[in-house]
C-alpha angles and dihedrals in degrees: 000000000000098000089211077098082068096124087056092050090062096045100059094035085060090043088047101042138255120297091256118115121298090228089074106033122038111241092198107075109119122111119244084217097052099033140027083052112099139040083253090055095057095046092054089050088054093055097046082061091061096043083062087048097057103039107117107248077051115065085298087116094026078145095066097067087079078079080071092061143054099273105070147038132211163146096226158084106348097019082145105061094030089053105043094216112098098013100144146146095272089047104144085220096055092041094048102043082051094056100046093046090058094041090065091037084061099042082053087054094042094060094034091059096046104032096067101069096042116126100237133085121336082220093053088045095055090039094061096035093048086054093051092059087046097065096028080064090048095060094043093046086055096040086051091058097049104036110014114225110009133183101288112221111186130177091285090072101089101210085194095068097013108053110096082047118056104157118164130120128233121293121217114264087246096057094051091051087049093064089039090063093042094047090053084038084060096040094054087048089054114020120090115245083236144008128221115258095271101067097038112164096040108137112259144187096276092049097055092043085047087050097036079059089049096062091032089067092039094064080044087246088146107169084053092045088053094047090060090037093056094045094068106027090045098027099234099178108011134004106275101194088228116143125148111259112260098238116027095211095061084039081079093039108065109130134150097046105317125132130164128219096249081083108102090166118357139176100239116220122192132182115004098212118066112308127058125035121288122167119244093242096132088061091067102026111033137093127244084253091065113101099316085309104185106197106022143158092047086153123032131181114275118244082220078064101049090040090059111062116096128228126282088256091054098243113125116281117243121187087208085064095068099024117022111222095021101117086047108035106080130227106304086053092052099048084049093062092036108037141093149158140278140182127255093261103050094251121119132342121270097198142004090212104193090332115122097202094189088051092048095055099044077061088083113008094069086059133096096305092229082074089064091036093064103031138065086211118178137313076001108132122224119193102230131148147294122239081275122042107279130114109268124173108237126179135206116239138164100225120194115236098211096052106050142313137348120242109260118180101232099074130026097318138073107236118205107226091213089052088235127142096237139127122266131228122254108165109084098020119107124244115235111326093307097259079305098309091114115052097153127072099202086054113071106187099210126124093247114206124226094169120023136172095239087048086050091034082063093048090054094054092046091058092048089049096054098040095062104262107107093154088075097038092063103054074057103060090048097059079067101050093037094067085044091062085251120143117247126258100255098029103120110278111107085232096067106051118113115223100184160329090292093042094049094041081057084057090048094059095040086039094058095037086057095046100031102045118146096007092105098245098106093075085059098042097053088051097049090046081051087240109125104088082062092043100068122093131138128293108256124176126226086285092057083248111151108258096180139324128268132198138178135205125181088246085067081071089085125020112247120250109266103264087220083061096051085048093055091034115042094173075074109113108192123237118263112288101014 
């Protein structure tokens, strides 16, 4: 929501409890005789709900969970599950994403349970209640995903006198799922299919048909998933207001107030300096170049990613194509064709050695222009900051060790603060300081999408797909590449015809890693595909050096229950192998 509403949000969040575990601080305190009683109470309820929401452990750095595929590297926040090593029952990752999630399942309750006797509209009443099972649904759909059945906790559970004893086993995945489908059943019937202006980023009709999909065709219910899918992309019963944005690199750029209406259900961030609310989404993603940023870089851009995306004129990328022997040739070859000097203060370089620098960026930058989009790739410039504030041009180089200097940021160059030789992230990271309106770099001022219409375009044509009607699944995949400046399946070169339901589920997968890329979905997709044990292998940098190990066990097909959790709770039974 508009997070002008920012002095009621505390409020409630003070009256409610803090976002540590309920199983600490009661989430249940507010007097029946001084609250529940007015249209503004319920309002600020309301709002309490979507502070849980967009807590981090919650889906706060739903962004980060492209780590766990094979799209990105990185250090931090979920090292353990990306990396397959230390993934274990007391993992922080785990405890913490289990907490949160059950934080915000307890304020919804909590809301559910008391807004319905307050003495104010019938209309307000089912709004808000129809919120509260939105995003209720939301945390048990992701707990779903990541545990399985888990203990289900409805509006009958009373946190105020429950709290210190939550009790309940687990319940079975389809049961879950069960209450998932019933809870967004109950929101369509109640929520508006918009908002006024005010209260932008309230969960709406069309979000909870787009989510209720969602879990449909995860469960691989396609028919049902379609149904949902073709409702709001083809309003099927009122006018929506969905339509792709016209330019994909401002779609990740919209700050100060701005949305667009490819935004079906969206954190909203407003002011990047100290007041408002901005998600900390520099602190993973950026570069050592962004706003005197002091870690950086946590998570980088996989070279799986950049590998990936296909020509411009839509026909498979092949580094022997630019550079014969470089697939083959091994790191030494590869430095030879991609490296240059420079000088001892990081300020120009002194010589381009055997690097063609014009040939190494056309390397990318005649590619799908989402690649370039997403990705500070080499010898590309990004217009960061001094060791100050101010705009300052930097540029990416691979710079040769033995041969000069290293990059440092706070001259001409971008340093990676892991002192890998990896990509860097664009999309998502503010340019300069944005003419002053961001001054912090831990608030990233961006409307961040949970739910958007390109994301829900692909399901759909995942649905139609599976369900055997790839002849509509086609004219939907080109709605995506269209607005990249793709050409369309079908459209003459041998390349980009679609021979059948295997070859065009192939596209699907490719098709959603090149749009959705660092917006954390690509995790979920690969386990339900059943691809992510195929999807592990070891972290290399641009050179094909080793960054780090990887390693996979079935087990890591479903996260283990907290230990803390089994010890409050012994009715608890663990997931096969922890």
């Amino acid at each position: 929501m508009k997070l002008n509403r920012i002095a009621a949000l505390f409020a409630l969040a003070t009256a409610i409890g803090g976002c540590e575990s309920l199983d600490y601080i009661p989430g249940d305190q507010m007097s029946g005789q001084t609250f529940w009683q007015t249209e503004d109470h319920a309002r600020q309820a309301a709002v309490g709900m979507y502070a849980a929401m967009k807590e981090p452990w919650c889906f706060g750095l739903e962004f980060t969970f492209d780590m766990c595929s094979d799209l990105a590297d990185g250090t931090s926040p979920w090292a353990d599950i990306s990396r397959g090593t230390s993934f274990a029952s007391n993992s922080g990752g785990v405890q913490n994403h289990w907490q949160y999630l059950y934080e915000l399942v307890h304020r919804s309750n909590t809301v559910i349970r008391n807004v319905e006797n307050m003495p104010i509209s019938r209309e307000t009443i089912d709004r808000v209640t129809g919120e509260a099972k939105f995003l209720r649904a939301m945390a048990y759909f992701r707990m779903l995903n990541c545990w399985g059945g888990v203990p289900y906790y409805d509006e009958s559970c009373d946190i105020n006198r429950e709290f210190s004893n939550l009790k309940s086993p687990r319940s079975s995945a389809e049961e879950i799922r069960g209450h998932i489908i019933d809870d967004l059943t109950e929101a369509i019937e109640k929520l508006p299919v918009s908002w006024e202006a005010a209260d932008l980023g309230r969960a709406t009709k069309g979000a909870a048909y787009a989510l209720r999909g969602k879990v449909y065709l995860f469960n691989r219910q396609w028919d049902k998933a379609i149904a949902d899918f073709e409702e709001i992309v083809y309003n099927k019963s009122h006018n929506y207001g969905y339509s792709l944005h016209p330019d994909y690199n401002s779609l990740f750029r919209l700050y100060n107030g701005s949305h667009s209406p490819e935004m079906i259900f969206s954190i909203q961030s407003i002011d990047g300096n100290t007041a408002g609310y901005a998600l900390d989404i520099v602190s993973y993603f950026g570069n050592k170049s962004t706003m005197r940023l002091i870690a950086g870089n946590r998570i980088v851009p996989s070279v799986t990613l950049v590998d990936m995306y296909e020509n411009l004129d839509g026909s498979q990328f092949d580094w022997d194509d630019m550079f014969p022997g470089f697939n083959d040739g091994g790191a030494e070859t590869r430095k030879k064709y991609l490296c240059v000097a420079i000088d001892q203060g990081s300020t120009t370089v002194t010589s381009t050695l055997d690097c063609d620098t014009t040939k190494v960026m056309d390397a990318y930058r005649l590619r799908d222009p989402r690649l370039c989009l997403n990705v500070i790739t080499p010898y590309s410039h990004y217009l960061g900051t001094d060791a100050g504030s101010s705009p300052m041009d930097k540029q990416f180089v691979l710079a040769d060790p033995t041969k000069g200097g290293a990059p440092m940021e706070a001259m001409a160059f971008i340093r990676n603060s892991e002192g890998w030789n990896s990509y860097f992230w664009r999309k998502w990271i503010p340019t300069g300081n944005l003419d002053g309106y961001w001054g912090e770099y831990n608030r990233t001022p961006y409307e961040f999408p949970l739910i958007r219409l390109g994301d829900v375009i692909l399901m759909l044509a995942e649905a139609y797909n599976e369900a055997g009607e790839t002849d509509k699944a086609v004219p939907e995949l080109n709605k995506i590449r269209a607005r990249a400046g793709m050409p369309e399946l079908n459209s003459g070169a041998a390349w980009l015809a679609v021979t059948g339901k295997e070859e065009m589920a192939e596209r699907i997968r490719r098709e959603r890693a090149f749009e959705l890329a660092g917006e954390g979905q690509r995790y979920w997709d690969l386990r339900r595909w059943g691809l992510l044990e195929a999807s592990v292998k070891n972290a290399t940098d641009i050179f094909g050096d080793l960054m780090y190990t990887r390693s996979y066990q079935p087990r890591h097909e479903m996260w283990p229950i907290p230990l803390v959790e089994m010890e409050r709770n012994t009715n608890l039974k663990q997931n096969e192998g922890w």
